[in-house]
N, C-alpha and C positions, 0 to 999 in steps of 0.2 A: 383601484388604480386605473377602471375602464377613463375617469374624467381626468386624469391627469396625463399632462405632456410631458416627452420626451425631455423634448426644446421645446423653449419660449426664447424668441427672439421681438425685443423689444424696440421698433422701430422700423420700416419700411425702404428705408435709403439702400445706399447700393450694399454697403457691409449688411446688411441684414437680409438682403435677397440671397445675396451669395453664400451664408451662411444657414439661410432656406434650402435653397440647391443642394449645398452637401448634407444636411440631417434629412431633406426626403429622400437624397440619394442612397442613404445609409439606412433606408429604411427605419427610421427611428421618426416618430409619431411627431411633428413638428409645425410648432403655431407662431405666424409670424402677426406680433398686434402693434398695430399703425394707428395715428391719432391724424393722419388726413393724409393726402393722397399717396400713393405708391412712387418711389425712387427717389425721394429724399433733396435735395439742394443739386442735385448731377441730371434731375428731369426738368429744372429750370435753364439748365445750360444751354444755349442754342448750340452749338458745336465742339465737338472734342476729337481736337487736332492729336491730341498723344495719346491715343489710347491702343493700346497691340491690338493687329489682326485690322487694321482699319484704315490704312495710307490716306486715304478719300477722308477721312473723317465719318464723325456721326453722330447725328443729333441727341442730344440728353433724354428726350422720350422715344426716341428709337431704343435708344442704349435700353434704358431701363423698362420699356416694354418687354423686350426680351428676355430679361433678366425674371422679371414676373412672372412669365407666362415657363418661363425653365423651370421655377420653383414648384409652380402651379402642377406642371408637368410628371414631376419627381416625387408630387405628394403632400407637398407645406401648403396647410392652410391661412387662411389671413381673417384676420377678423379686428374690424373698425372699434378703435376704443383709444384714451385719452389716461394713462394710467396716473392715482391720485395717491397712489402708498404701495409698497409695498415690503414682503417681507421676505428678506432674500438666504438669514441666517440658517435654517433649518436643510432637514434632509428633503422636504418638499417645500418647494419656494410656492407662494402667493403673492398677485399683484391684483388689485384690484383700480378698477376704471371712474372715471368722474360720473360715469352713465348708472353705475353700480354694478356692473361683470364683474367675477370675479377666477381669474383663472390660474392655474397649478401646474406646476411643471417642475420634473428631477433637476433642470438645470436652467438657465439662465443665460442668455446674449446681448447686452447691454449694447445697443447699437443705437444711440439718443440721438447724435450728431450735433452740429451747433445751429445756432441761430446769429444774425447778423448782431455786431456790437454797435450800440448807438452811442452816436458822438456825444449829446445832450445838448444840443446846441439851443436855447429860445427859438420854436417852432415845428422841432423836428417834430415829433409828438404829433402835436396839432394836424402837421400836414400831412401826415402819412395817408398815404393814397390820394391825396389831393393836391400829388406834385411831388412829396417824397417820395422815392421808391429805395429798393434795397436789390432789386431784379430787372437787370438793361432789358432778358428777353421777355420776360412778361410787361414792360410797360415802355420799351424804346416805340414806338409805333403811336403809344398816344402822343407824341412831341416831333412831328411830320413834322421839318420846316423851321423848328423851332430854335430857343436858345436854352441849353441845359449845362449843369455844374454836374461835376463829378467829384467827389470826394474823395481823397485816396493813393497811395501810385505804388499799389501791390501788383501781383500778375493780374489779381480779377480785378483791380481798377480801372489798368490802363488797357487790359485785351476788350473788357466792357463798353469801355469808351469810344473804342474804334466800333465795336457796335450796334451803339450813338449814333457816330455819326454818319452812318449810312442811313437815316432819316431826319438826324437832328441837323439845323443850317450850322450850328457853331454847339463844340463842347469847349466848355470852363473845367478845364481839371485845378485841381487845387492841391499842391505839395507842401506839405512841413519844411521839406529841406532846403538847401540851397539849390540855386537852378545846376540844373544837370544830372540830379542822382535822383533816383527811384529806387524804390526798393521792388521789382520786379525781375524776371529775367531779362537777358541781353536783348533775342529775340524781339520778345515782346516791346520792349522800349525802343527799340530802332525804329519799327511799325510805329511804335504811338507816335516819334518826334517827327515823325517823313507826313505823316497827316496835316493834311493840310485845315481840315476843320478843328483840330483841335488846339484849343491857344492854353499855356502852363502859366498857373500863378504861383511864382517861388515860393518859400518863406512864409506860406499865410497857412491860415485857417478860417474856418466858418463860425461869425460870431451871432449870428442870428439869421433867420428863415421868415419871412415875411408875406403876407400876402392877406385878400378878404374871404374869400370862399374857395379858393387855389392857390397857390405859389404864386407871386407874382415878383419877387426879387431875393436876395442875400446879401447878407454884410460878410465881406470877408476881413480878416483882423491880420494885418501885415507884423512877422510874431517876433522882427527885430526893431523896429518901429512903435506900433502898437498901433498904427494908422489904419482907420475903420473906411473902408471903398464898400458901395451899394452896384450892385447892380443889376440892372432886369435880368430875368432868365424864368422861364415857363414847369423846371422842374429840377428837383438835384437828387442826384443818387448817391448816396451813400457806400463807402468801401472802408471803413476802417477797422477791419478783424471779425473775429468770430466769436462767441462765446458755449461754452461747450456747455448742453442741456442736460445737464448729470442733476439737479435740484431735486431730484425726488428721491434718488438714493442715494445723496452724498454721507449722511447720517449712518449708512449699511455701509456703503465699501469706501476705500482709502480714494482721497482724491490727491492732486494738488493745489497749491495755491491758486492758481488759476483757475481751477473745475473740470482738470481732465484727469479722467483716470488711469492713473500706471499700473503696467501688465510686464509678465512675464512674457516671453516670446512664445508661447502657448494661449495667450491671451487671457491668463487665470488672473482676475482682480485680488482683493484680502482678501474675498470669502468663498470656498470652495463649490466649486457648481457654477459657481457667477464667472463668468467671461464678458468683455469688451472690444468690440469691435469697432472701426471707423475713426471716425474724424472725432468722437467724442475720449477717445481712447489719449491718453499724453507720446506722441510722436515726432519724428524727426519733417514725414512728410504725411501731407491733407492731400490727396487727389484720388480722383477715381477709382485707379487702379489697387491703389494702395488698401482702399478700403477696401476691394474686391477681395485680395487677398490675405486679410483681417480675418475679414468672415469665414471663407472656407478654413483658414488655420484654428481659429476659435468655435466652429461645428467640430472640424474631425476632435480636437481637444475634447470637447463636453460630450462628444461621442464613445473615447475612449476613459474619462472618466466614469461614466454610465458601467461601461463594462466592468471597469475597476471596483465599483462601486458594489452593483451586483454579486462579483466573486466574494469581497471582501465579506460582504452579510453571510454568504453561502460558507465564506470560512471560520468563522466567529460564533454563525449561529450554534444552538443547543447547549449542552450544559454541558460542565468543565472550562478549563484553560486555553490558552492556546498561545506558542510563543509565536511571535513575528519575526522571524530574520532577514535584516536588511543587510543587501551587499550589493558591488557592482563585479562585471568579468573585468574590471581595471586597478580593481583592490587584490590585491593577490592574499592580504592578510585578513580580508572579508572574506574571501572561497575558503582559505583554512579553518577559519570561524565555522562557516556554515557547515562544511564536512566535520567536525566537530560534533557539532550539533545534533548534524544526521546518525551519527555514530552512537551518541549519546541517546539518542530517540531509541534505537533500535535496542540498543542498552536495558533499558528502561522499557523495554516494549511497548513505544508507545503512549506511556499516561498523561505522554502531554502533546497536544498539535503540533508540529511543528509547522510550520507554514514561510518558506523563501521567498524573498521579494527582492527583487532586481531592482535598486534603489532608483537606476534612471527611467526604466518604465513606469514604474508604480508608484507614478507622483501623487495621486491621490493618498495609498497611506502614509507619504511620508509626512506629505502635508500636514495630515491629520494629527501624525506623532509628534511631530516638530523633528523629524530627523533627516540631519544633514549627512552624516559621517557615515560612510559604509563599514561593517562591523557591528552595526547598533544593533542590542536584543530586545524586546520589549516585549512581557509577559500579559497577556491580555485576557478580561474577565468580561463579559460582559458589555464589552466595545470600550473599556477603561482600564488605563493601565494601571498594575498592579505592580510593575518590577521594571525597571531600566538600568541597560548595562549596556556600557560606549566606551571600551576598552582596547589597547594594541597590547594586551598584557595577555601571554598566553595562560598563564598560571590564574591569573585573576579570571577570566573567561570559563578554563574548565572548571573552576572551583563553583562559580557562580550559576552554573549551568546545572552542574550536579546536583546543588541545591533544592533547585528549581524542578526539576527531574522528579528526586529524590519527595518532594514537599507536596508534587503533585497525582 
């Protein structure tokens, strides 16, 4: 067990530092493996106006320096790797790297994040880095002066934009809708409309990307019309959604239609050990914060499944039986069960484990069993059950119990 991790947290961004932070904080042995730079889509961000604890604002590598160096701090190692498979079914997960690493760990933090969605427009392709971009603060400064398009009119379109044009002479934003609506906040859209370098093209779309060795214009396609307008502009940035990086393990755990994957508010995917964190996770809200506290909620989870885990072996292991009784302090016909049970134990002195499980903490074995219903008995051999009983029937219960008792 000396090579194997605690955690493995799969990805760098903010859900996966933060999720660093709580498993070295918890002193649990924790490996956070990044396939390029540290802080994820939140270290490209020139500034982040909403974030607690920060009135002033603060820059996306300020933010996520911090976040690093806490991690770093608390114990969670990092190590640079590109992961090309993995296996996440088992009691010890393995993911192996494009580089060919190959590393192990009890549990699992699916923290992928997304990557930008491409329009498809003729060109885009082509141009990328030669005038496409997908990131105002990494490339607004190459277009001093200049004329650029913006794709888009999410929050990150139009907050981008204004961006823009504190370097750019004129931004082209480009809308689907009718003039007037964005799909942004209020905020933010008041800001874009009061700009005076930003001019809105209703109704359209980008029907091709043009240029020799750079960008040097766009067709936009007017989308009640059908009417094709060219016009120069030096660069266009793209906003049109996200898509969530889950492709290497959508085959291992449950996604959606889309490729994000749904979680329990524990942050448990389908397969036990595996959690997801972040903007790759299926949510209500994508932002910084949200991810931060993804993370921390899906470490302390994989942290106390570990325990869970642990106990479980330490109560199963050796020879003989062992019943598991599940119940909650909210089932009043689950505690009559269990003292039941206990009575019967002592009955029988003993010949069979008895083992109580407080069916809301000990989501690991319920998991395991498939049990929902507090009252559930379940005879176990060898980490397989031998016997299941899910009864509100007291006669059924002590009959079956006695059985059991009696057999073992």
């Amino acid at each position: 067990m000396d090579n194997i991790y605690d955690i493995m947290i799969i990805g760098g961004g903010v859900a996966g530092m933060a999720a660093g932070i709580y498993g070295g904080r918890s002193r649990l042995r924790t490996l956070i493996l990044e396939k390029g730079g540290m802080g994820g889509s939140a270290y490209s961000t020139r500034e982040l106006a909403n974030y607690p604890g920060f009135p002033a604002g603060v820059s996306g590598p300020d933010l996520t320096a911090d976040f690093r160096g806490q991690a770093e701090r608390f114990g969670a190692e990092i190590a640079r790797g590109e992961v090309s498979a993995a296996e996440l079914s088992g009691d010890v997960k393995t993911v192996r790297t494009k580089k060919g690493q190959e590393y192990k760990a009890r549990s699992v933090i699916l923290a992928l994040g997304t990557e930008p969605r491409l329009l498809g427009a003729p060109g885009e392709k082509e141009f990328r880095g030669l005038g496409v971009s997908y990131c105002a603060t990494c490339d607004a400064e190459n277009f001093k002066d200049g004329v650029v398009a913006v794709v888009g009119n999410g929050d990150a379109a139009l907050e981008e934009a204004c961006y823009i044009a504190k370097f750019a002479a004129k931004v082209i934003v480009i809308v689907i809708h009718d003039e007037g609506i964005v799909d942004c906040n209020k905020v933010s859209a008041e800001i874009a409309f009061k700009n005076p370098k930003l001019e809105f093209v209703w109704n359209s779309s980008v029907a091709e990307i043009k240029g020799d060795e750079e960008v040097t214009s766009f067709v936009i396609r007017n989308l009640k019309t059908g009417a094709l307008t060219e016009r120069e502009v030096d660069g266009v940035f793209f906003y049109v959604g996200m898509i969530p990086m889950t492709a290497v393990v959508k085959d291992q755990v449950e996604t959606d239609k889309s490729g994000y994957i749904p979680t329990t508010e524990r942050m448990e995917t389908s397969l036990p050990g595996v959690y997801a964190a972040g903007d790759c996770r299926q949510k209500y809200l994508r932002q910084v914060v949200t991810a931060a506290a993804d993370g921390a909620v899906a470490a302390t989870a994989a942290g106390r499944y570990l325990e869970e885990f642990d106990e479980y072996r330490e109560m199963v292991s050796g020879a003989g039986k062992t019943l598991l009784a599940f119940w909650s302090p909210l089932n009043e016909f689950s505690i009559n069960a269990v003292a039941k049970a206990e009575q019967l134990s002592s009955e029988y002195q003993g010949k069979l484990r008895l083992v109580k499980i407080d069916l809301y903490r000990k989501t690991m074995m319920a998991r395991k069993y498939n049990v929902q219903t507090p009252g559930t008995f379940i005879l176990v051999k060898n980490e397989t059950a031998c016997g299941v009983l899910s009864t509100d029937c007291y006669n059924t219960l002590e009959a079956t119990l006695r059985a059991w008792f009696q057999e073992n």
